[in-house]
C-alpha positions as CSV (number, residue, x, y, z in Angstrom):
1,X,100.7,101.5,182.1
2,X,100.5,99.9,179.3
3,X,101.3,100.8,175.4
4,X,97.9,100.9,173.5
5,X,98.3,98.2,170.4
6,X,99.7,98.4,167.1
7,X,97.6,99.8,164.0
8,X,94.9,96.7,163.2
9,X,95.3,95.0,160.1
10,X,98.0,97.3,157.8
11,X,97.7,95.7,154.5
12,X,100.3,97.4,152.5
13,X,101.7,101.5,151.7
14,X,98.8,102.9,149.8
15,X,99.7,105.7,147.6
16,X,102.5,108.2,148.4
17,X,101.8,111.7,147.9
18,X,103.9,114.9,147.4
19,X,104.4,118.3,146.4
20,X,105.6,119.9,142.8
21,X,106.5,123.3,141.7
22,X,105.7,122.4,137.8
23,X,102.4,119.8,137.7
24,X,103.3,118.8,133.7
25,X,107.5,118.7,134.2
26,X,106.1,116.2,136.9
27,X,103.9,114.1,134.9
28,X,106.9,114.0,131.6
29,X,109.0,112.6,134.5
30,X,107.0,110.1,135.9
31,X,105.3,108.6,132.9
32,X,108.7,109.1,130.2
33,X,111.5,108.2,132.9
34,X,110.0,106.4,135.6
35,X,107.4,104.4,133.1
36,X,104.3,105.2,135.3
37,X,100.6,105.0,133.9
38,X,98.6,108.2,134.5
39,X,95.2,107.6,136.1
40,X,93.5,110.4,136.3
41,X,93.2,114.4,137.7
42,X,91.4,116.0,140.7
43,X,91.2,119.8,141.9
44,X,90.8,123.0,142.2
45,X,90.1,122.8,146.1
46,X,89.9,125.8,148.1
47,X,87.9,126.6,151.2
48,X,86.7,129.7,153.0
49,X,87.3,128.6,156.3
50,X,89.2,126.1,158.4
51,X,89.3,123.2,156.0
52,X,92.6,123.4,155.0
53,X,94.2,123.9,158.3
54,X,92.7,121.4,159.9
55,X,92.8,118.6,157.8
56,X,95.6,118.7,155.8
57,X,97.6,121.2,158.2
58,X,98.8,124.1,155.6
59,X,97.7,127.7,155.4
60,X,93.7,128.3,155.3
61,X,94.1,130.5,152.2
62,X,96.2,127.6,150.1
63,X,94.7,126.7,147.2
64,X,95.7,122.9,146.0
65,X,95.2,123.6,142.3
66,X,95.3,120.0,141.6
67,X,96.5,116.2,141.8
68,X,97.0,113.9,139.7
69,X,97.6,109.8,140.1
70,X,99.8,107.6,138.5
71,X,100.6,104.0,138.8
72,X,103.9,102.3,138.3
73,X,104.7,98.5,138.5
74,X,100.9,97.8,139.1
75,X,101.0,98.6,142.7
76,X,102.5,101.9,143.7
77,X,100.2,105.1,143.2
78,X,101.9,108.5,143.2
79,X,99.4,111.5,144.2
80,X,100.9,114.4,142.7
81,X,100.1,117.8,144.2
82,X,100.2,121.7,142.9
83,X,99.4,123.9,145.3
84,X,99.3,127.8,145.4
85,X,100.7,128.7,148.9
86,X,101.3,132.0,150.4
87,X,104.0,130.6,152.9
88,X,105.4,127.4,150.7
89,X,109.0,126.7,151.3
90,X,110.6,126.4,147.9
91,X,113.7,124.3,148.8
92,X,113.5,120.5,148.4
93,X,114.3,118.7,151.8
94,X,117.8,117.2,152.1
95,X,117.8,113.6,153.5
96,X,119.2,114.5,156.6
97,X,116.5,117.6,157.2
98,X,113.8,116.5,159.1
99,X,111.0,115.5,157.3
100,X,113.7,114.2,154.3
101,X,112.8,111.1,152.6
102,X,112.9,109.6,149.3
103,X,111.0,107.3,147.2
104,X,112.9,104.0,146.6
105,X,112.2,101.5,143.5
106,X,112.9,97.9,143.0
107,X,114.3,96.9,139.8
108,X,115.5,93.7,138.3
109,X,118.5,95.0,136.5
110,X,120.0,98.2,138.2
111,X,122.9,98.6,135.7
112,X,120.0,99.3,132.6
113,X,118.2,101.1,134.4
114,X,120.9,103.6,135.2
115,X,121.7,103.6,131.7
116,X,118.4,104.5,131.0
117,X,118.0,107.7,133.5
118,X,121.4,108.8,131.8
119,X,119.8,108.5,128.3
120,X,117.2,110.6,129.6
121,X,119.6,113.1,131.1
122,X,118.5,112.5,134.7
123,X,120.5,113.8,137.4
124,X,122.6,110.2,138.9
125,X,124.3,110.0,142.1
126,X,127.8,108.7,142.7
127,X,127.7,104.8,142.5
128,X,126.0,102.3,142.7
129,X,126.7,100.7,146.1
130,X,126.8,97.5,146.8
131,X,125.4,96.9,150.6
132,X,127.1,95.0,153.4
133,X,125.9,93.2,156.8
134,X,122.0,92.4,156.7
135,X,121.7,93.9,153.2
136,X,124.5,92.3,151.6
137,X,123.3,91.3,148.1
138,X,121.6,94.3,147.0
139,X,123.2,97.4,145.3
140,X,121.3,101.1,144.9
141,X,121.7,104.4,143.4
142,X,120.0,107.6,144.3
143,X,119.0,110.3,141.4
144,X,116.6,113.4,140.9
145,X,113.8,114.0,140.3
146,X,114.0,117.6,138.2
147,X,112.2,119.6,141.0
148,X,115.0,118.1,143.4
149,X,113.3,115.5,145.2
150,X,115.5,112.0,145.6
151,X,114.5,109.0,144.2
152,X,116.3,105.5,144.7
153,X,116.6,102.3,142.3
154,X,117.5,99.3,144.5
155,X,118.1,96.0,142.9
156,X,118.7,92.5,145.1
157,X,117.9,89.6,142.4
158,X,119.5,87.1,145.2
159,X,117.7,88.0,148.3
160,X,120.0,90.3,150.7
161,X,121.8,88.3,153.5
162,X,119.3,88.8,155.7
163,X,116.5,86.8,153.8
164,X,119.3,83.9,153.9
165,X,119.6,84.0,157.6
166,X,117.9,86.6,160.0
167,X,118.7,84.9,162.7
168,X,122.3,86.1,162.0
169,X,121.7,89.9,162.6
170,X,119.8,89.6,165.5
């Protein structure tokens, strides 16, 4: 039997969306730390019957108060999300919980940019590291978001080794 084919035509990540506890904490970070552009606002949304559980999986009573979308680097969209939740877990996935992630961002100089989420009092992980094997040439640092969620600034001006010479980690 044979595996059915690969998604047809993926162009690029459209927007990535996620969950906050405070919708205007959210939008200070993203537009005064991360230098995103707010776009615009969407919501209340609530339905009286299966809506909610069967499209988007949550709790049929769950209210998503509202979204907002924000741009940053001219590509990336961000769709924020408030929702009011009877059951909503409260506690920010680790990245080794299932369903853990983070949001990594390129940036041509990693060392200002740290400076910069110090100057703004952001949370900052231990480093940065500099990568090794395929990924040699590139350095990163994780930080906070202030609801918890991870973020990560990578930074490879040079190409990492693998853009040099794939053929090598084969």
């Amino acid at each position: 039997m044979s595996k059915p084919p690969a998604l047809p035509a993926v162009r690029r990540v459209d927007h990535i969306g996620f969950t906050v506890p405070d919708l205007e904490e959210a939008h200070d970070f993203l537009v005064d730390v991360l230098g995103c552009a707010y776009l615009y606002r969407l919501g209340p949304f609530a339905d009286g019957g299966s809506w909610m559980s069967t499209h988007l999986r949550v709790e049929d009573r769950t209210v998503m108060r509202e979204l907002r979308f924000y741009r940053l680097g001219g590509q990336a969209i961000f769709e924020v999300f408030a929702y009011d939740a009877a059951d909503q877990a409260r506690r920010v996935p680790r990245n080794s919980d299932v369903g853990g992630h983070h949001v990594a961002l390129y940036v041509d100089d990693l060392d200002a940019a740290i400076a910069v989420l110090h100057a703004h009092g952001v949370e900052v992980m231990a480093g940065p590291t500099a990568s090794r094997g395929p990924s040699e040439g590139q350095r990163w640092i994780y930080f906070l978001a202030p609801w918890g969620m991870q973020f990560e600034l990578v930074s490879y001006p040079g190409g990492k080794a693998f853009d040099h010479e794939p053929s090598a980690f084969e």
